[in-house]
N, C-alpha and C positions, 0 to 999 in steps of 0.2 A: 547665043547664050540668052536665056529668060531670066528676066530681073523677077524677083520677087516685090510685090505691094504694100506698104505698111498699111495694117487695117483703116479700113474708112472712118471719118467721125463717128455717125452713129453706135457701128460696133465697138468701137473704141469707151465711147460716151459709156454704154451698157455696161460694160467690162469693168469699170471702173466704179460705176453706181454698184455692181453686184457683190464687189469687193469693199465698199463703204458699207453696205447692209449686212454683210458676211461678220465685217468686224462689230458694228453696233450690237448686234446680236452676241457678240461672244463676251464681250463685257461682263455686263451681265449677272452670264456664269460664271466669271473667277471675281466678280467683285464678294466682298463681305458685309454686312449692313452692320450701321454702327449698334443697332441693338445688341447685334451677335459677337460683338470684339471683346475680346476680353481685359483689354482696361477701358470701355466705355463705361462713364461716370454721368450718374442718374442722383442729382441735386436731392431726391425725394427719399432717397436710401441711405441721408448723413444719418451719422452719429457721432456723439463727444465722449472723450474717453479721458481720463483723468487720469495721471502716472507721475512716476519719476524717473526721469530721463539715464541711464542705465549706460548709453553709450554715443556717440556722435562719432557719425561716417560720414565724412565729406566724400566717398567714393563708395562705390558697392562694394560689398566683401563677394565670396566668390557664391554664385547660385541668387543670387540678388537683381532686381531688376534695374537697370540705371538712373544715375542720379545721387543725391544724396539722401542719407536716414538717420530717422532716431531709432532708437532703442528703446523701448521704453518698459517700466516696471508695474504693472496695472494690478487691481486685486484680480483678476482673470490669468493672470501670466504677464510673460515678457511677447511686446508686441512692436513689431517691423514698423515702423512708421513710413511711408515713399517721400521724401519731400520733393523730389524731381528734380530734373539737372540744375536750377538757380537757385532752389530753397536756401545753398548756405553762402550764395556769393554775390556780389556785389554792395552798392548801396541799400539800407533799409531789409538789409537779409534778417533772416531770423539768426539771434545768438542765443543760444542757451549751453549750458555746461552739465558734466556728469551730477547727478544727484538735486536738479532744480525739478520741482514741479511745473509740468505745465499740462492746458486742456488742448487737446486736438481734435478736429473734426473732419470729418472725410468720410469715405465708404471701405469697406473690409473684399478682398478682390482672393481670389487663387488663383494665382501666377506660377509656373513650375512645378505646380505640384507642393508651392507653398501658401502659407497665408501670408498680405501684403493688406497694410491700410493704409490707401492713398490719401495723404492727408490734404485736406484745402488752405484748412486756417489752423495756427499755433497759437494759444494765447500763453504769453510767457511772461513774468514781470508784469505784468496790469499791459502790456502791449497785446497787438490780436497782428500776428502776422501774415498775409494773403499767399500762399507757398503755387496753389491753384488757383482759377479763375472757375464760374459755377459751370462751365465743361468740363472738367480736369485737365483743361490745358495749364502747364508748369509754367507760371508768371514771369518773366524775366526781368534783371535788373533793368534793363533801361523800362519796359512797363511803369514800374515801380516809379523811376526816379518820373518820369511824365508825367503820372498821377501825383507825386507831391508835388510837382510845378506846376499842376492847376488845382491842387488844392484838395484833391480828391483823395479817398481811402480806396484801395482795393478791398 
């Protein structure tokens, strides 16, 4: 009976480097760059939009991107506001009600096939609420509460 060899080191060694450079290389091509995402958020592309708040969703309605929104009434139309998964929860959250004015500030995205403005900052009541951070990362309540334990605003 002939026993079969498991491959030597070197070929082995090989086999396996070829397979490490096989995968580097394919990366790559299925990665996306954050230029190209379609909710990548570019600080230089804010704008402020002035309204009256028309509606508050603590949850997406259906065709909606996740998270919570406003609603808002602007002399342009009725406009999606994103505030993202934390905007309406925990400490230091934004509160506003139907019919308050407030100023938002964020970038205007098509998502779905809809229009979406991802909103950064709320100012509501003389407060300025931090909903995102200047990535469009969605700020979370504990962020929040750590920055007012040291004192800081987002």
């Amino acid at each position: 009976m002939k026993r079969t060899r498991l491959p030597n080191g070197p070929r082995l060694i090989a086999g396996l480097l070829a397979g490490l450079l096989l995968a580097i290389l394919a990366v790559p091509l299925i990665a996306q760059s954050a230029r190209d995402s379609r909710l990548s958020y570019d600080v230089s592309q804010e704008v402020s939009l002035s309204g009256t708040v028309s509606g508050v969703l603590p949850r997406p309605a259906p065709g909606m991107i996740g998270g919570s929104h406003l609603l808002l009434t602007t002399v342009s139309g009725t406009v999606d506001a994103s505030l993202g998964r934390w905007g309406l929860q925990g400490k230091g959250a934004l509160s506003v009600t139907v019919g308050q004015q407030v100023e938002v500030t964020g970038i205007m995205r098509t998502l779905n096939d809809r229009q979406v403005f991802l909103a950064r900052t709320v100012k509501a009541s003389g407060n300025v609420y931090t909903v995102r951070n200047e990535h469009g990362i969605p700020v979370s309540p504990q962020a929040r509460e750590r920055a007012a334990q040291r004192g800081e605003t987002l």
